[in-house]
Structure formats: C-alpha cells, structure tokens
DRENVEXKOL-240292 format. One line per field, with one value per residue: residue number from 1; z, x, y of N, C-alpha, C, O, CB in turn. Coordinates in steps of 0.2 Angstrom, whole numbers. Glycine has a CB too. Layout:
% DRENVEXKOL-240292
nr	c(NUM; ...)
npz	c(Z; ...)
npx	c(X; ...)
npy	c(Y; ...)
capz	c(Z; ...)
capx	c(X; ...)
capy	c(Y; ...)
cpz	c(Z; ...)
cpx	c(X; ...)
cpy	c(Y; ...)
opz	c(Z; ...)
opx	c(X; ...)
opy	c(Y; ...)
cbpz	c(Z; ...)
cbpx	c(X; ...)
cbpy	c(Y; ...)
This chain:
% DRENVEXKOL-240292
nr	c(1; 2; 3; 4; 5; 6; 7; 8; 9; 10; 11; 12; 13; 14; 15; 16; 17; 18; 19; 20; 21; 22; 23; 24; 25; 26; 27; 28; 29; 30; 31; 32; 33; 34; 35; 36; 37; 38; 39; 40; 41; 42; 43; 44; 45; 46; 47; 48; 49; 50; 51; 52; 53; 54; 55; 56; 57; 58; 59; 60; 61; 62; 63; 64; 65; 66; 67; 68; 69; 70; 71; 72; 73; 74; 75; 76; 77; 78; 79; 80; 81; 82; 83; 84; 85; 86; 87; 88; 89; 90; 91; 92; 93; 94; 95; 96; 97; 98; 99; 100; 101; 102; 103; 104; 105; 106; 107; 108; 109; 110; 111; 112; 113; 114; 115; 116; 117; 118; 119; 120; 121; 122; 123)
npz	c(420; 425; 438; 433; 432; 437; 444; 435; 426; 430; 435; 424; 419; 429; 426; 411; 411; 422; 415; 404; 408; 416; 404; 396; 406; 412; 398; 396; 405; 401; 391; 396; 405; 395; 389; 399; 402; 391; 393; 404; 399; 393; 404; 417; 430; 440; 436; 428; 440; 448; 437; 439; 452; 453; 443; 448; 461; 453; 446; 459; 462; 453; 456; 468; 463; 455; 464; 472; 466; 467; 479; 478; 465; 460; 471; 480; 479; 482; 476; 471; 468; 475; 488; 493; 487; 492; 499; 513; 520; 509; 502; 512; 512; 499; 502; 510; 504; 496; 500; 506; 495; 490; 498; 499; 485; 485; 494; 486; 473; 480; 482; 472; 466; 474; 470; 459; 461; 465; 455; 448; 458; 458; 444)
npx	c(-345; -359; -371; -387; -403; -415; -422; -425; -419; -406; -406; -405; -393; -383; -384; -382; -371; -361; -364; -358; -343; -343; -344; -333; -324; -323; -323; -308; -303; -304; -296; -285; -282; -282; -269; -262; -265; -259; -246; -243; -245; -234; -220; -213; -209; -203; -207; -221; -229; -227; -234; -245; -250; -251; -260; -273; -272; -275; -287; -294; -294; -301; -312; -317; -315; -327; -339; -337; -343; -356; -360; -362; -369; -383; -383; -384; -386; -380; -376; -386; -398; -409; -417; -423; -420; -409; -399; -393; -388; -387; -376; -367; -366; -360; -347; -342; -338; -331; -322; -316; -313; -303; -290; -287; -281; -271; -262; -259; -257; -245; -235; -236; -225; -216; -212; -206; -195; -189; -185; -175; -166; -159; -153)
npy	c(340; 335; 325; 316; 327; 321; 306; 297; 299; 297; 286; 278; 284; 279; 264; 264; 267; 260; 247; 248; 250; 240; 229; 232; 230; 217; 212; 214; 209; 197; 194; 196; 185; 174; 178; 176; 162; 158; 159; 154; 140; 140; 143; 134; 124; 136; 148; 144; 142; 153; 162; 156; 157; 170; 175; 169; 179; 191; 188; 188; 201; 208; 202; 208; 221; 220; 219; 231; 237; 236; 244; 258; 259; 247; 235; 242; 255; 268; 280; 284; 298; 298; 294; 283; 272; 271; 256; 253; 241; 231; 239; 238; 224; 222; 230; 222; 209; 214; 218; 205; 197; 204; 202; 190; 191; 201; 192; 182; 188; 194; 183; 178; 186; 184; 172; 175; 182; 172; 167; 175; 176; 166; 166)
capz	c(419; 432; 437; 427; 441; 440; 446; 432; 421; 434; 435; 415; 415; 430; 421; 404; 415; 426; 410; 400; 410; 418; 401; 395; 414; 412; 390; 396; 413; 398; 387; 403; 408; 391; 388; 405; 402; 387; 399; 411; 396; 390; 408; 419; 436; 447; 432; 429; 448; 449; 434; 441; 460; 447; 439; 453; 462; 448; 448; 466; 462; 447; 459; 473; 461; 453; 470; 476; 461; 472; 486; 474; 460; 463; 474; 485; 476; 488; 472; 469; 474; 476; 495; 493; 484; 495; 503; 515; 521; 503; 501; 518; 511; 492; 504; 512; 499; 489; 504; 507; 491; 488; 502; 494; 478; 485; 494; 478; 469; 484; 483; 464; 465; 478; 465; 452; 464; 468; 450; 448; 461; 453; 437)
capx	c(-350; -364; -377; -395; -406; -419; -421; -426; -412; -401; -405; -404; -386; -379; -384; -377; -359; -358; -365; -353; -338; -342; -343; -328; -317; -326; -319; -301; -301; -302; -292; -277; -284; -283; -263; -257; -265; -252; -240; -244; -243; -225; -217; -211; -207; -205; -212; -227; -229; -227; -237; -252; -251; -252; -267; -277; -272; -280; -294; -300; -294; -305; -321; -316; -319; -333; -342; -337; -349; -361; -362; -363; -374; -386; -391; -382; -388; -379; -376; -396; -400; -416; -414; -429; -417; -401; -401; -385; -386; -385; -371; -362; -363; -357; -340; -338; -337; -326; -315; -316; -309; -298; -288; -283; -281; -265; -261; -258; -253; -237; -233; -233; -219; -209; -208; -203; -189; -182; -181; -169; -161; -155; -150)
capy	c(336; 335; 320; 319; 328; 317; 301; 291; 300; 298; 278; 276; 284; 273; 256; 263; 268; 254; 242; 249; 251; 234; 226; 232; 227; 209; 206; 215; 202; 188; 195; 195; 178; 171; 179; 173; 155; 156; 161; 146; 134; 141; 140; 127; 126; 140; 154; 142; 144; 161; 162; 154; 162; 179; 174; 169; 185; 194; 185; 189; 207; 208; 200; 211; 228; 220; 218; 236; 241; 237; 249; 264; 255; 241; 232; 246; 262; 273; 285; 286; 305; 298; 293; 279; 269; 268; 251; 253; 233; 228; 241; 236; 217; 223; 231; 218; 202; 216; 216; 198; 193; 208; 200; 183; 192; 203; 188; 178; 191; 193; 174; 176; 191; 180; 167; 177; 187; 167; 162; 180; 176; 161; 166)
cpz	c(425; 433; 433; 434; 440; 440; 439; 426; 424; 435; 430; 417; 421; 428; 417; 407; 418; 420; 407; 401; 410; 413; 398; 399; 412; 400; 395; 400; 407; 393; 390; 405; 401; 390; 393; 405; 398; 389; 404; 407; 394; 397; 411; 425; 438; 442; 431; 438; 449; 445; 437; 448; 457; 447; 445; 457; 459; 448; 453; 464; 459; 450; 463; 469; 457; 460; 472; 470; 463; 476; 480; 469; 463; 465; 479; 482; 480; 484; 469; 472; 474; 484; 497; 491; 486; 499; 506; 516; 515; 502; 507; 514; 504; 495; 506; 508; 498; 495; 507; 501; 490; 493; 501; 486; 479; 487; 488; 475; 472; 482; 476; 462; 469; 473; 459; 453; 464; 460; 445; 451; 461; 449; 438)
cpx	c(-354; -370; -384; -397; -412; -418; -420; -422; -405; -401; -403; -394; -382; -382; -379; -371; -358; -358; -362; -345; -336; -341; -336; -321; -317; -321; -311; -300; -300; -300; -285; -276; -279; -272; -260; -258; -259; -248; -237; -241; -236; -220; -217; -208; -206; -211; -218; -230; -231; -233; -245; -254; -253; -260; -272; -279; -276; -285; -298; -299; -300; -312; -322; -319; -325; -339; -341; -343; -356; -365; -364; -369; -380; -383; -391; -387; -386; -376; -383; -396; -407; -413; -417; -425; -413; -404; -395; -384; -385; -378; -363; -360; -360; -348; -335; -337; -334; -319; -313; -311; -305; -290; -285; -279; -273; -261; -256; -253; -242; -232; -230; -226; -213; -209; -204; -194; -183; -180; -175; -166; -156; -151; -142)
cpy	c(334; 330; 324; 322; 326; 310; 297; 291; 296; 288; 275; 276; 280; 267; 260; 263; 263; 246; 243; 248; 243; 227; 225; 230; 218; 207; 210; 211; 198; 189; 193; 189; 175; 171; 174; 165; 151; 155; 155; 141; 135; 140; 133; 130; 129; 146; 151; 142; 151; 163; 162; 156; 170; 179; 174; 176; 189; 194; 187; 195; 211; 208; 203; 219; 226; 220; 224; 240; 241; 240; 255; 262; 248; 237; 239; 251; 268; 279; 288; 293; 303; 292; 285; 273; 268; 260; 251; 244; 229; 232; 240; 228; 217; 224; 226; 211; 205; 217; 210; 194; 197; 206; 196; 185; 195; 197; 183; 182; 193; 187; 174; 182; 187; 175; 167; 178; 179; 167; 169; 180; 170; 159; 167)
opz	c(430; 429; 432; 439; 442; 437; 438; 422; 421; 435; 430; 417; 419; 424; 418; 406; 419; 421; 405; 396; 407; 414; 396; 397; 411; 398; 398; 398; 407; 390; 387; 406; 401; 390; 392; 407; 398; 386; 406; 409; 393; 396; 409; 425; 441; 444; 433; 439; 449; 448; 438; 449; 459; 450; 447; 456; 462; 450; 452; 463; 462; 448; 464; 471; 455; 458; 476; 471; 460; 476; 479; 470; 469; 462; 482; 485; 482; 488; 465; 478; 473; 485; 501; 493; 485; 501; 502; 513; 516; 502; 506; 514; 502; 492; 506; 512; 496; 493; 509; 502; 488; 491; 502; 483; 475; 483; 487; 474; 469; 482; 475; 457; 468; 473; 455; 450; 463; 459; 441; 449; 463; 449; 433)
opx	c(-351; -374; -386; -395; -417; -414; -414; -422; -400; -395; -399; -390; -378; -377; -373; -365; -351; -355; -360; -342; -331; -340; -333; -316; -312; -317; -309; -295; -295; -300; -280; -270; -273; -268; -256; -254; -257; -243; -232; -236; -232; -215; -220; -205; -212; -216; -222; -236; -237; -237; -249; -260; -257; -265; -275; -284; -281; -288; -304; -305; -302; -316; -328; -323; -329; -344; -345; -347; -361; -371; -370; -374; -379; -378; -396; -392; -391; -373; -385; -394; -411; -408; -415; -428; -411; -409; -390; -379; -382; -373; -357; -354; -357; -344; -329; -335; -329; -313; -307; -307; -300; -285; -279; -275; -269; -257; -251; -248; -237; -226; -224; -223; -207; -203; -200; -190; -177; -174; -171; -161; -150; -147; -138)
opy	c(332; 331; 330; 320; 330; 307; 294; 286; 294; 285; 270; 272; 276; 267; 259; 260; 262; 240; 238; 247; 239; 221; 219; 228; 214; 203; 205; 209; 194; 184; 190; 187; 175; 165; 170; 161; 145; 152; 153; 138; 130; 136; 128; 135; 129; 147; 155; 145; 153; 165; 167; 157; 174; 183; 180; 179; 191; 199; 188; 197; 216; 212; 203; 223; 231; 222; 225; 244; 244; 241; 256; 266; 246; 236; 242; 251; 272; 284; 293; 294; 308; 288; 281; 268; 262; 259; 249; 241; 224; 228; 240; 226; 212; 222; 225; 206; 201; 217; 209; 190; 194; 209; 197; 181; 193; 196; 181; 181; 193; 187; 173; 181; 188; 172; 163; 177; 180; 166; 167; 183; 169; 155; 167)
cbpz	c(416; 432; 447; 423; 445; 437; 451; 431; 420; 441; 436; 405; 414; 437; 417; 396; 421; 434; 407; 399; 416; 424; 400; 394; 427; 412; 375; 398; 422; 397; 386; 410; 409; 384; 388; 415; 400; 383; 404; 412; 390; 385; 411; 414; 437; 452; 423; 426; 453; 446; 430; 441; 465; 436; 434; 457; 461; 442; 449; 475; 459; 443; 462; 475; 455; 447; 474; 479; 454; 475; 494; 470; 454; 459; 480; 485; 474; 495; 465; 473; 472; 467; 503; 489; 481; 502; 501; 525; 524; 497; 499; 527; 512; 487; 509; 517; 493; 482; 508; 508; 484; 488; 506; 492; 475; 489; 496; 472; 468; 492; 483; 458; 466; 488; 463; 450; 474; 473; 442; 447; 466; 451; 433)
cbpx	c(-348; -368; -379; -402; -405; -425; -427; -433; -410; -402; -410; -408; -382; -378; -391; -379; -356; -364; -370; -354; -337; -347; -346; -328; -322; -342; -321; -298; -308; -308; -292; -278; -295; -289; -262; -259; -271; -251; -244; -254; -247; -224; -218; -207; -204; -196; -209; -227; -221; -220; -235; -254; -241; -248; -267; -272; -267; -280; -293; -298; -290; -303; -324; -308; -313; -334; -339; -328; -349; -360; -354; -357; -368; -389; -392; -375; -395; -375; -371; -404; -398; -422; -416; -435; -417; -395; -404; -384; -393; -391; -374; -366; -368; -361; -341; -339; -342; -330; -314; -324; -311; -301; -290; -291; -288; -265; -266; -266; -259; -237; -241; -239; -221; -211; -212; -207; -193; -185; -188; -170; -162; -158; -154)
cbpy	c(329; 341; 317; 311; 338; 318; 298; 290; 309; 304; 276; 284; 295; 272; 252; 270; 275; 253; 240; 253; 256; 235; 228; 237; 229; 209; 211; 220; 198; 184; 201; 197; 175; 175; 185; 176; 153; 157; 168; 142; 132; 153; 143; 121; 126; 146; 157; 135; 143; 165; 157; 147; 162; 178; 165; 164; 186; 194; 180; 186; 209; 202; 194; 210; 233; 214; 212; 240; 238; 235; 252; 266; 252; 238; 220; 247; 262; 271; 283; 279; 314; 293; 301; 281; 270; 275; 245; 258; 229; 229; 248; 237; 211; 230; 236; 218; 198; 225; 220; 195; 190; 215; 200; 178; 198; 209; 186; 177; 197; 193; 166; 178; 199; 176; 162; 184; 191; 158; 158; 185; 177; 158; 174)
C-alpha cells in the first residue's frame, strides 16, 4: 500500500487515518478509564492505591501518544510530501509535550506495579 501521490489526496487520507485511528484510541482510553474506575470503587487499601497510581499512568501515556501525533500529522506535518507544509518547530514541540508526559505516565504506572508487588507479598 503506497501514499496518495498528490498533496491534496495525500492530506484527505492523513485526517481520515489519524481521525479515525485517533477516534477509536480516544472511545478505547474511555472504555479502560470507565472499567478501572470500577476497579477503583471495588478496592481498598493498597489495590485502590495501586489501582489509581495505574490509571493515572495510563492516562499521561495515552496524552503522551496522542501528542506524538503531532510531529507527523498536524500541526507538525512532517509526513506531508508536500515540503511547504512541514513545520519542524510545531513538530519538535508536539515531541516534546509527548515526552514530557510520557515520563510521569511510566512513573505512575512503576508506583502502581510496586503496590501491587507489596499486596502479594503480603498474602
């Protein structure tokens, strides 16, 4: 499968693939959200902990790959083969917000597997 080779094909089909993918990432994040909030409310103590150090985690992961959609796609467009269109300074600040939160996001998400690790070492 090979890009449209004109611009203005080539513009249509990234929206419909980034609108589409990125529609579908955005209902599954609140599908995940929605389960682990049940998840939240059914523990207590360390697993609600864990739980929500989880969640969180996800969360920045989640804003972290929606923000790298940036550099390649709008505002970045550094997949445009039209050269008129790349804007590296928009795509350098899309890299970096998506590594700015992707950083908290693993964070969180370590915290939440050390809380899990203690309440099995408990058992």
């Amino acid at each position: 499968m090979g890009f449209p080779s004109t611009s203005e094909a080539y513009s249509q089909w990234m929206f419909i693939y980034f609108g589409a993918f990125g529609s579908i990432s955005a209902i599954l994040f609140t599908l995940v959200a929605l389960y682990w909030l049940k998840l939240i409310t059914l523990g207590s103590g360390p697993a609600k902990v864990a739980a929500l150090w989880s969640m969180f985690g996800y969360a920045f992961l989640f804003a972290g790959a929606w923000f790298a959609c940036g550099i390649g796609a709008y505002p970045g467009n550094l997949f445009s083969i039209n050269p008129e269109l790349h804007q590296p300074d928009y795509a350098v600040g899309a890299a970096v917000l998506s590594m700015f939160v992707s950083v908290p996001g693993w964070f969180c998400i370590l915290m939440g597997q050390k809380k899990m690790l203690m309440i099995y070492k408990h058992e």
